[in-house]
mmCIF file of the N, C-alpha and C atoms, coordinates in Angstrom:
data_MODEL
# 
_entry.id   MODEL 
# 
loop_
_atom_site.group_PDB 
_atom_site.id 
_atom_site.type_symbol 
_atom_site.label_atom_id 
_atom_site.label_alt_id 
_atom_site.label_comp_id 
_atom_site.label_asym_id 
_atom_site.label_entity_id 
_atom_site.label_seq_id 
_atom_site.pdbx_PDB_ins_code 
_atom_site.Cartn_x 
_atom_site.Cartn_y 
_atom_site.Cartn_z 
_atom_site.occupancy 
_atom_site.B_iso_or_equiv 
_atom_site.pdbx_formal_charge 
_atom_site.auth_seq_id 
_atom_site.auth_comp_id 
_atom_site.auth_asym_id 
_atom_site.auth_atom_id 
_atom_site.pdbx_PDB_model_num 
ATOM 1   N N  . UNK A 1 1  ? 185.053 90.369  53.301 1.00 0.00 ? 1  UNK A N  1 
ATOM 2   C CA . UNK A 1 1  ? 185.776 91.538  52.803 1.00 0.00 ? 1  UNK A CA 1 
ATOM 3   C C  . UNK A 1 1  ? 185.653 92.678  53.816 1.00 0.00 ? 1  UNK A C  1 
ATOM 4   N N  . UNK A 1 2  ? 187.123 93.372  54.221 1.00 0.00 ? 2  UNK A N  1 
ATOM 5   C CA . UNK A 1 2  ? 186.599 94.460  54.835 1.00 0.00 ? 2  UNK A CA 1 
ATOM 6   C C  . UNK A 1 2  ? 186.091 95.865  54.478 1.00 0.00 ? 2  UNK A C  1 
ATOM 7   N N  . UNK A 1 3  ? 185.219 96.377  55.398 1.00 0.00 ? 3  UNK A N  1 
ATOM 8   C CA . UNK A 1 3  ? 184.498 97.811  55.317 1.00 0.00 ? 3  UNK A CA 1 
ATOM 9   C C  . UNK A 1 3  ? 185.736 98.790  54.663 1.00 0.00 ? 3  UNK A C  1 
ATOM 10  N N  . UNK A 1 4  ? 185.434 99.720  53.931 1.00 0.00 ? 4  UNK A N  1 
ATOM 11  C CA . UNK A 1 4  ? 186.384 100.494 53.523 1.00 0.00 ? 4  UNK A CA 1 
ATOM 12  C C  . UNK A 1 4  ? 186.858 101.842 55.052 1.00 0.00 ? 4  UNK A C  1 
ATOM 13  N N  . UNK A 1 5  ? 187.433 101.720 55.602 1.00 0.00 ? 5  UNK A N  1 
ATOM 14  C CA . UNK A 1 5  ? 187.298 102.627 56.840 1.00 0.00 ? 5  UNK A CA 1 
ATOM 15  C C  . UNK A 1 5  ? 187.206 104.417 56.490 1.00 0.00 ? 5  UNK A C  1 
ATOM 16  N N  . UNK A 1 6  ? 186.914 104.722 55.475 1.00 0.00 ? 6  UNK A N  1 
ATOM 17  C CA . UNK A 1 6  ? 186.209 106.199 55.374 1.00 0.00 ? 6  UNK A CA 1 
ATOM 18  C C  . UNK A 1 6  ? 185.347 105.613 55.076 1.00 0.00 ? 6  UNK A C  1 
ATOM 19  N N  . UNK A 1 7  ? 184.563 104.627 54.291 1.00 0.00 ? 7  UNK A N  1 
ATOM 20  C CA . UNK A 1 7  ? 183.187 104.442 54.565 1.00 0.00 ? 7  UNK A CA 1 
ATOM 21  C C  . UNK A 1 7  ? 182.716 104.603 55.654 1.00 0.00 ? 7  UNK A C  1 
ATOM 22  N N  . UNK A 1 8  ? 183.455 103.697 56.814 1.00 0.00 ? 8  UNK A N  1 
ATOM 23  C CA . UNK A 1 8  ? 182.600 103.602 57.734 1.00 0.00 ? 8  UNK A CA 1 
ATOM 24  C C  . UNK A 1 8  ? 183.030 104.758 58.640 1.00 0.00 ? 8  UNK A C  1 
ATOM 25  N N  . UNK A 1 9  ? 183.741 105.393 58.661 1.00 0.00 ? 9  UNK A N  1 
ATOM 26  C CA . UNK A 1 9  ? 183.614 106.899 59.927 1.00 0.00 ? 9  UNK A CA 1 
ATOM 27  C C  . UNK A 1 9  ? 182.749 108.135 58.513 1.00 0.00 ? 9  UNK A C  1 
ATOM 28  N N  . UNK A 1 10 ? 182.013 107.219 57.525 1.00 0.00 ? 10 UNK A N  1 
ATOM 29  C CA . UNK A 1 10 ? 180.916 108.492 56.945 1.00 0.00 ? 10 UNK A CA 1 
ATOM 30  C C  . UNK A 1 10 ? 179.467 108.313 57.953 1.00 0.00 ? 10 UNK A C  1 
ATOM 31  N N  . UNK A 1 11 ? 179.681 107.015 57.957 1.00 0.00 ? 11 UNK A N  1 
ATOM 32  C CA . UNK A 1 11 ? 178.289 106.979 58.672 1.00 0.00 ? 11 UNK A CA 1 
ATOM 33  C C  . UNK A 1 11 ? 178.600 107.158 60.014 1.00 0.00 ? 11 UNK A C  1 
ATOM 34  N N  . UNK A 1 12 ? 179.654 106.713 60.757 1.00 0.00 ? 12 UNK A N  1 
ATOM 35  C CA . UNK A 1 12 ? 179.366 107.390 61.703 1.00 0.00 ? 12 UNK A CA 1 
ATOM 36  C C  . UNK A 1 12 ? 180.057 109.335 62.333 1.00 0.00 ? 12 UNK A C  1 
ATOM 37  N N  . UNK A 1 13 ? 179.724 110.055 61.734 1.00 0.00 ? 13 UNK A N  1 
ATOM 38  C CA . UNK A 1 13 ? 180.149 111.206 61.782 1.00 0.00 ? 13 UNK A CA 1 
ATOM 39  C C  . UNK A 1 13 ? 178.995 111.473 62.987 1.00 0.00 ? 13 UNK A C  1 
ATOM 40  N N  . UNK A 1 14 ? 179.531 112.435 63.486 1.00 0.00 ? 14 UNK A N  1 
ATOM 41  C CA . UNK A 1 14 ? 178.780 112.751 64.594 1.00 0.00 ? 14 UNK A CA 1 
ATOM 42  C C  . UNK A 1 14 ? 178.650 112.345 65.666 1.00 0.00 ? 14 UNK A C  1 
ATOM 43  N N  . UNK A 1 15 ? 179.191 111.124 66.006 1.00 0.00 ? 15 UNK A N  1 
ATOM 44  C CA . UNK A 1 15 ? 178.541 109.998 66.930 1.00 0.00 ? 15 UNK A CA 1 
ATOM 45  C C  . UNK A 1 15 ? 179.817 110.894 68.065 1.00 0.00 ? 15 UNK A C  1 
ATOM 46  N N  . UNK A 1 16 ? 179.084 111.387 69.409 1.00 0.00 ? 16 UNK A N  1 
ATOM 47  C CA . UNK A 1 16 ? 179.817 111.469 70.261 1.00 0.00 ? 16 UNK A CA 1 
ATOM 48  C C  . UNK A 1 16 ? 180.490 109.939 71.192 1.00 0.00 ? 16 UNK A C  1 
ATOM 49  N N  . UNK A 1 17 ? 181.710 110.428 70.887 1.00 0.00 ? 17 UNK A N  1 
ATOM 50  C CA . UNK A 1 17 ? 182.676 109.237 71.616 1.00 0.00 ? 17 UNK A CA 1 
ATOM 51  C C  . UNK A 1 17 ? 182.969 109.788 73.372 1.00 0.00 ? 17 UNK A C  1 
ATOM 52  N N  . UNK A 1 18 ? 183.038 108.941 74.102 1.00 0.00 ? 18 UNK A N  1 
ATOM 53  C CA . UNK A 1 18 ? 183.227 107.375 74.271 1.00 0.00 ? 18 UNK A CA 1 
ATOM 54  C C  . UNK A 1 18 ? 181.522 106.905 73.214 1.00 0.00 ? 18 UNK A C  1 
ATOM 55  N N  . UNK A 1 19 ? 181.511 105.940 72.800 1.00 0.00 ? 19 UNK A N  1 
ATOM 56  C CA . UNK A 1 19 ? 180.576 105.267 72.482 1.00 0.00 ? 19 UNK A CA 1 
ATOM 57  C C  . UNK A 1 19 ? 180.434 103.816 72.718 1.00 0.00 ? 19 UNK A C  1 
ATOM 58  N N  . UNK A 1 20 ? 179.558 103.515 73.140 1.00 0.00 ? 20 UNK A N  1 
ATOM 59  C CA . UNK A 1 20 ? 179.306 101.628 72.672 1.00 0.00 ? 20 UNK A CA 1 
ATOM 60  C C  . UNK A 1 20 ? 178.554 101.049 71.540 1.00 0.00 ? 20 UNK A C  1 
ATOM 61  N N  . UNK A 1 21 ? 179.456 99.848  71.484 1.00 0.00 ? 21 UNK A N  1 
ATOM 62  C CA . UNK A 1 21 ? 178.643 99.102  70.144 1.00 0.00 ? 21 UNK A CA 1 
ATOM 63  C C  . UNK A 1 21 ? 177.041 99.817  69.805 1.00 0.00 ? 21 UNK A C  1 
ATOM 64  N N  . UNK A 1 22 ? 176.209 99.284  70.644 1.00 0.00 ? 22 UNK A N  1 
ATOM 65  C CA . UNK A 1 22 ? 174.816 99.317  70.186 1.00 0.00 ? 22 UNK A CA 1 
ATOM 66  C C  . UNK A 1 22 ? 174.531 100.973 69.415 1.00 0.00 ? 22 UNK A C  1 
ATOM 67  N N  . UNK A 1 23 ? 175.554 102.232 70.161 1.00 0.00 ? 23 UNK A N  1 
ATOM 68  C CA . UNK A 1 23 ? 174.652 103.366 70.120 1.00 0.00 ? 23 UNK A CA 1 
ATOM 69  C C  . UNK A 1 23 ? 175.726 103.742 68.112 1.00 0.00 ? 23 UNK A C  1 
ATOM 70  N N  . UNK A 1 24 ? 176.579 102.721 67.967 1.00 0.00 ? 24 UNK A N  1 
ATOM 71  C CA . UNK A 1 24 ? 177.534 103.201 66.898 1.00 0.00 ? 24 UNK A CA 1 
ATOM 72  C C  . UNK A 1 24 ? 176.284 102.786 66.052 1.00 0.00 ? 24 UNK A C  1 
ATOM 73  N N  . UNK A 1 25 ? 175.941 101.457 66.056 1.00 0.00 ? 25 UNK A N  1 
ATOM 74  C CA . UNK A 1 25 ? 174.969 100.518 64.792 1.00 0.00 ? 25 UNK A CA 1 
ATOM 75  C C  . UNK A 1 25 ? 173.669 101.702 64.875 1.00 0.00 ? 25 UNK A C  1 
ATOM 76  N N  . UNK A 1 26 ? 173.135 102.021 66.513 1.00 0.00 ? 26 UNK A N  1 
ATOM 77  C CA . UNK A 1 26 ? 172.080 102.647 65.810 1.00 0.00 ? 26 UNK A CA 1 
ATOM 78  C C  . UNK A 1 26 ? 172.420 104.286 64.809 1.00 0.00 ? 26 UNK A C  1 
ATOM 79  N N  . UNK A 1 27 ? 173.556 104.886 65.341 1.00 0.00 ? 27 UNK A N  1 
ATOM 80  C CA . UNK A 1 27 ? 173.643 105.936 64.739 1.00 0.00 ? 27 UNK A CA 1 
ATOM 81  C C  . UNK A 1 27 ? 173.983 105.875 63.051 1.00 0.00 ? 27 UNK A C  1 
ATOM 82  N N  . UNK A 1 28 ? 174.886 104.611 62.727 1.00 0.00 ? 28 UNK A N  1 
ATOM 83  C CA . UNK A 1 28 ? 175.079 104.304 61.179 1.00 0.00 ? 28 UNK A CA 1 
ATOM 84  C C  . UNK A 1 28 ? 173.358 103.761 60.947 1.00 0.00 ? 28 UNK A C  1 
ATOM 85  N N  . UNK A 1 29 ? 172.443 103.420 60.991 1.00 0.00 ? 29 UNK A N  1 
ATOM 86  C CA . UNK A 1 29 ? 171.389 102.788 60.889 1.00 0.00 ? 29 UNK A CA 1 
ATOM 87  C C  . UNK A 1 29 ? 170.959 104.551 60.661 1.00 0.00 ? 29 UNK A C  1 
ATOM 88  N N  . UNK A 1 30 ? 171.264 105.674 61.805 1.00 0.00 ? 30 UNK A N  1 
ATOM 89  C CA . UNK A 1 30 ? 170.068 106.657 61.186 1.00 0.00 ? 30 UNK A CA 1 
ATOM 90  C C  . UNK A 1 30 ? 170.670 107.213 60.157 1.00 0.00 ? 30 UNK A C  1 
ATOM 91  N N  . UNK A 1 31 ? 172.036 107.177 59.605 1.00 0.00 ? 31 UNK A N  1 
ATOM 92  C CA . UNK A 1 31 ? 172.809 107.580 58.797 1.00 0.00 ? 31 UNK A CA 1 
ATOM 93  C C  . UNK A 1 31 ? 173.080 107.408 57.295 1.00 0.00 ? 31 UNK A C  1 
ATOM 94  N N  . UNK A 1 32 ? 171.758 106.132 57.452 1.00 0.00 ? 32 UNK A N  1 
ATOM 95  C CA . UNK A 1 32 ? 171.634 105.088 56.031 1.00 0.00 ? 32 UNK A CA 1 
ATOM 96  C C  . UNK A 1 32 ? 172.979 104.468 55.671 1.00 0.00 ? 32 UNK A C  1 
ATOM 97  N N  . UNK A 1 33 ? 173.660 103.803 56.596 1.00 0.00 ? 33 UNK A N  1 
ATOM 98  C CA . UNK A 1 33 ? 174.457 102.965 56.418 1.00 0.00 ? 33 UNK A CA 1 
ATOM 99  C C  . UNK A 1 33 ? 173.850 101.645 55.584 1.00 0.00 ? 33 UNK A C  1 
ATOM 100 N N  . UNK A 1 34 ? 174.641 101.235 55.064 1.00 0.00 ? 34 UNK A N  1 
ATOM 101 C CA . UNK A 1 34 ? 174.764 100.040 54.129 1.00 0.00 ? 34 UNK A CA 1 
ATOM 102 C C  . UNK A 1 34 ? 175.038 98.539  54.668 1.00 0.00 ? 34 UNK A C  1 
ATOM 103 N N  . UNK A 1 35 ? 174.178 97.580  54.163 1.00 0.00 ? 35 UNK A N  1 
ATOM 104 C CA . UNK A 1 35 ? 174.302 96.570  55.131 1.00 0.00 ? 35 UNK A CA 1 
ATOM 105 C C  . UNK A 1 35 ? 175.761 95.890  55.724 1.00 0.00 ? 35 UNK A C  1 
ATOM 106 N N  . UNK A 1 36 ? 176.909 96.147  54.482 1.00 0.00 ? 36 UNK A N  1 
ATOM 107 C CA . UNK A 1 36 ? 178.134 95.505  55.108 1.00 0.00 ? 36 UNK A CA 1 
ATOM 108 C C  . UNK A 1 36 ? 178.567 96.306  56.119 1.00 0.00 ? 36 UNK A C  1 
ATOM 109 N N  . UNK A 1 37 ? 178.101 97.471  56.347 1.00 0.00 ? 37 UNK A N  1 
ATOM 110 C CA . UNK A 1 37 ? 178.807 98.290  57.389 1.00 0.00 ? 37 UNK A CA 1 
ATOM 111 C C  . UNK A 1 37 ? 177.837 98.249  58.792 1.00 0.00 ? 37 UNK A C  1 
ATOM 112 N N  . UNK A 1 38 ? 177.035 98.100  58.495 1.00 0.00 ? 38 UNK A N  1 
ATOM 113 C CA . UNK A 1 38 ? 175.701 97.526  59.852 1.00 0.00 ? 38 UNK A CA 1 
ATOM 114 C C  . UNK A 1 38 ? 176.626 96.252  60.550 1.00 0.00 ? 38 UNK A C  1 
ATOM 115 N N  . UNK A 1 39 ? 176.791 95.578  59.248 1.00 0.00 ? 39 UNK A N  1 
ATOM 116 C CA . UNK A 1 39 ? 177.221 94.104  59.683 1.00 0.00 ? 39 UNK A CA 1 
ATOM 117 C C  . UNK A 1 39 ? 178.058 94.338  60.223 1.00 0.00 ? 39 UNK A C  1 
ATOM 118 N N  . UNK A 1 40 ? 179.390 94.690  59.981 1.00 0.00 ? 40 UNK A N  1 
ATOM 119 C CA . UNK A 1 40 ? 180.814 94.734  60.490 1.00 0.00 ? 40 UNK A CA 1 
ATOM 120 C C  . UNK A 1 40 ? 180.243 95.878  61.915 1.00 0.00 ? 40 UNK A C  1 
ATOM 121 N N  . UNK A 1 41 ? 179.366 96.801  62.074 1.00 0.00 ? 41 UNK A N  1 
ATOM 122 C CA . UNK A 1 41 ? 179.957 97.269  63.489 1.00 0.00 ? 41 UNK A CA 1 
ATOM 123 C C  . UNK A 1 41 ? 179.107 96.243  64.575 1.00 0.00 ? 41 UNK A C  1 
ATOM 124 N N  . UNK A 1 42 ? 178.223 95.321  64.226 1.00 0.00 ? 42 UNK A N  1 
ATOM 125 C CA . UNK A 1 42 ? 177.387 94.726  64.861 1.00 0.00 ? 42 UNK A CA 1 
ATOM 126 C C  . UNK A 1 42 ? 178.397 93.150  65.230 1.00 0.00 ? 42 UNK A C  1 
ATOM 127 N N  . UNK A 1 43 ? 179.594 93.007  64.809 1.00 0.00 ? 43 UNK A N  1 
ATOM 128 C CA . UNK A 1 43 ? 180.273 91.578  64.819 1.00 0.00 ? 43 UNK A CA 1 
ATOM 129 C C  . UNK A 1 43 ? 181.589 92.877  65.825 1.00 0.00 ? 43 UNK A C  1 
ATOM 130 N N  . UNK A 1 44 ? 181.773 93.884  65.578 1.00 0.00 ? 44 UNK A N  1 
ATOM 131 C CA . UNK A 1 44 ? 182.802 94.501  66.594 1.00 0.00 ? 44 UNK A CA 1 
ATOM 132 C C  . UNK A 1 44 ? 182.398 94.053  67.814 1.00 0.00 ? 44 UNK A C  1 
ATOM 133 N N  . UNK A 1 45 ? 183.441 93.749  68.919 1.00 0.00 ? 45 UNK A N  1 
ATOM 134 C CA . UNK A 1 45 ? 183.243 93.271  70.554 1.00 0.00 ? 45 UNK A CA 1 
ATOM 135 C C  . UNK A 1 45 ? 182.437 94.337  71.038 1.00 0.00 ? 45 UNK A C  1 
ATOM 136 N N  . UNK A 1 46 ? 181.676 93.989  71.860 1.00 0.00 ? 46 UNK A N  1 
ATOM 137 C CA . UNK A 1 46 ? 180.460 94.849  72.722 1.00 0.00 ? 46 UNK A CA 1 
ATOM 138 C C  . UNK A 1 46 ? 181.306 95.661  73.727 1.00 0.00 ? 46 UNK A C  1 
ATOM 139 N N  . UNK A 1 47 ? 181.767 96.419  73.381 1.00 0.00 ? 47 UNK A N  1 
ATOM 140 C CA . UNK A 1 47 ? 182.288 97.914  74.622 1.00 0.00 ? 47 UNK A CA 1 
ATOM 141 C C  . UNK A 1 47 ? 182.386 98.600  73.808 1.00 0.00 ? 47 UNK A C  1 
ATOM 142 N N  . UNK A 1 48 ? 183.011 99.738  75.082 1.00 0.00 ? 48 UNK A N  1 
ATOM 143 C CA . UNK A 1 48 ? 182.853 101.182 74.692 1.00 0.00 ? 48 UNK A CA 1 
ATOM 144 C C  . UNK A 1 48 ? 183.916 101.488 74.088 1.00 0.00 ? 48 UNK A C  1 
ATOM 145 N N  . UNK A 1 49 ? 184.083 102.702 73.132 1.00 0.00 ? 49 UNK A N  1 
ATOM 146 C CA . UNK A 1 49 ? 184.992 102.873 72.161 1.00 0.00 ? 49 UNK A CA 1 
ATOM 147 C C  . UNK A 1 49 ? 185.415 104.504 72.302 1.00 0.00 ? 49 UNK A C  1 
ATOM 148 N N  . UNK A 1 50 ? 186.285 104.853 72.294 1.00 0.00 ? 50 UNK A N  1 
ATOM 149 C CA . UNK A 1 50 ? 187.016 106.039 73.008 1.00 0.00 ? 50 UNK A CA 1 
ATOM 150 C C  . UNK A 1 50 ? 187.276 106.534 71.694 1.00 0.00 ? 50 UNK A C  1 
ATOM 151 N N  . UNK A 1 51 ? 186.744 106.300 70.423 1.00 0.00 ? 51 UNK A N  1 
ATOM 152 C CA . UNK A 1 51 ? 187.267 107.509 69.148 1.00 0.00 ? 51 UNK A CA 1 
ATOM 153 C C  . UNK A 1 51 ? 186.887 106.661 67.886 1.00 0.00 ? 51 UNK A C  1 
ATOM 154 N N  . UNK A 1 52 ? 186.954 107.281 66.966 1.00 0.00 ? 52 UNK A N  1 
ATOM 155 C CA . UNK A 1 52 ? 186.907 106.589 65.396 1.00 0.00 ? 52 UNK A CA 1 
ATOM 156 C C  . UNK A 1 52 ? 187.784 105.453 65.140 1.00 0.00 ? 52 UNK A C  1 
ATOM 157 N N  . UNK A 1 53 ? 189.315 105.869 65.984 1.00 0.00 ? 53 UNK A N  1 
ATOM 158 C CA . UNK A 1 53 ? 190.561 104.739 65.240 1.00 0.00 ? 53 UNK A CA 1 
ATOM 159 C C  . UNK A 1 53 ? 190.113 103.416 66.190 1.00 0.00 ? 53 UNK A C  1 
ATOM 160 N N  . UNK A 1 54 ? 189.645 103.478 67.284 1.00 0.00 ? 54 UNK A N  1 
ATOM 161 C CA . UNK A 1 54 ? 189.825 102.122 68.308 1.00 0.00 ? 54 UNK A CA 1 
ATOM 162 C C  . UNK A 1 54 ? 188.293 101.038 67.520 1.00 0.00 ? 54 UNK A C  1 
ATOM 163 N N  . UNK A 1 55 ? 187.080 101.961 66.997 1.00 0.00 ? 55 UNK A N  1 
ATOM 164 C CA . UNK A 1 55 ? 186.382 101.393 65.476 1.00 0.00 ? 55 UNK A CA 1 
ATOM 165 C C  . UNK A 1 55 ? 186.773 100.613 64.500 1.00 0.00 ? 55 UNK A C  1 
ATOM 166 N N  . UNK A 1 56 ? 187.633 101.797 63.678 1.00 0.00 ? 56 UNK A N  1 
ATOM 167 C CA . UNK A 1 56 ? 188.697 101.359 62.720 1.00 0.00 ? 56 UNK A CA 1 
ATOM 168 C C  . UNK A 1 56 ? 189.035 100.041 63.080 1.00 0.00 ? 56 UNK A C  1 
ATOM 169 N N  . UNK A 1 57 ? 190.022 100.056 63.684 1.00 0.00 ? 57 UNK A N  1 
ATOM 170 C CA . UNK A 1 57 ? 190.478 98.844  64.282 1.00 0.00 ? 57 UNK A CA 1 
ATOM 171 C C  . UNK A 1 57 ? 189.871 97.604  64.839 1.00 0.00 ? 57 UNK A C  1 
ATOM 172 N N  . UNK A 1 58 ? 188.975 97.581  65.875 1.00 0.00 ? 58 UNK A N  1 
ATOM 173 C CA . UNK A 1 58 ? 187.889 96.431  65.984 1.00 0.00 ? 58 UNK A CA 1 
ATOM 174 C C  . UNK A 1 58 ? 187.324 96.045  64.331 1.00 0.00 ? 58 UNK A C  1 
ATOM 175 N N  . UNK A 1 59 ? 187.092 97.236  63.621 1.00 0.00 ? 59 UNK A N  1 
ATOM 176 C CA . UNK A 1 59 ? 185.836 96.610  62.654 1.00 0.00 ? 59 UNK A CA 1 
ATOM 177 C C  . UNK A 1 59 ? 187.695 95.843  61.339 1.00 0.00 ? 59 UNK A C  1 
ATOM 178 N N  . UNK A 1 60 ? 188.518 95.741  61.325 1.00 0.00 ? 60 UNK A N  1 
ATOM 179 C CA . UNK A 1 60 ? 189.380 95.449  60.809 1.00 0.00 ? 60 UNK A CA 1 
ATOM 180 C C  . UNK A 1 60 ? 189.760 93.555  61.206 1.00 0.00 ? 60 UNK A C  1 
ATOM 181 N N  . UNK A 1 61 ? 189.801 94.098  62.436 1.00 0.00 ? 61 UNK A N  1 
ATOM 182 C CA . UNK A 1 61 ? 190.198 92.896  63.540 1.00 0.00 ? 61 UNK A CA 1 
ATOM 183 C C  . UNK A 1 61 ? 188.565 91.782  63.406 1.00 0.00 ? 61 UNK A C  1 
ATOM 184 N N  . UNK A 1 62 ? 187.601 92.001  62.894 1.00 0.00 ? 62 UNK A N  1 
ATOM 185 C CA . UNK A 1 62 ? 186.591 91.266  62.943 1.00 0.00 ? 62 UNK A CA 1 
ATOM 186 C C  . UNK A 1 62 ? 186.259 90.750  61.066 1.00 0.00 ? 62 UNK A C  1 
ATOM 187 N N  . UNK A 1 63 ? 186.955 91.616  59.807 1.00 0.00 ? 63 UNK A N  1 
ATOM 188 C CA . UNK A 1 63 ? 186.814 91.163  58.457 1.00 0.00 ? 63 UNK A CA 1 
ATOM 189 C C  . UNK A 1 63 ? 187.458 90.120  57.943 1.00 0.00 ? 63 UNK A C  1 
# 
């Protein structure tokens, strides 16, 4: 099932973009993200991500 996508740009608010995978999971991780949303940014392709929608989209493209 996929992440609800305002779920997941709650946890990651803040996160300065460009970002990569690892620094999105740890910032939802300090954010008390929820395990389906850990899960889904941790199965997104490993690069860097230029904004919330190119997220959106990977974590869509991976449910």
């Amino acid at each position: 099932m996929a992440v609800n996508p305002v779920q997941l740009q709650k946890f990651l608010r803040g996160v300065d973009y460009p970002a990569r995978k690892e620094d999105l999971v740890r910032h939802a991780e300090q954010q008390g993200a929820d395990e389906e949303v850990l899960d889904t940014l941790r199965r997104i392709p490993d690069r860097e991500y230029d904004g919330p929608n190119a997220v959106s989209a990977a974590a869509a493209d991976v449910a």
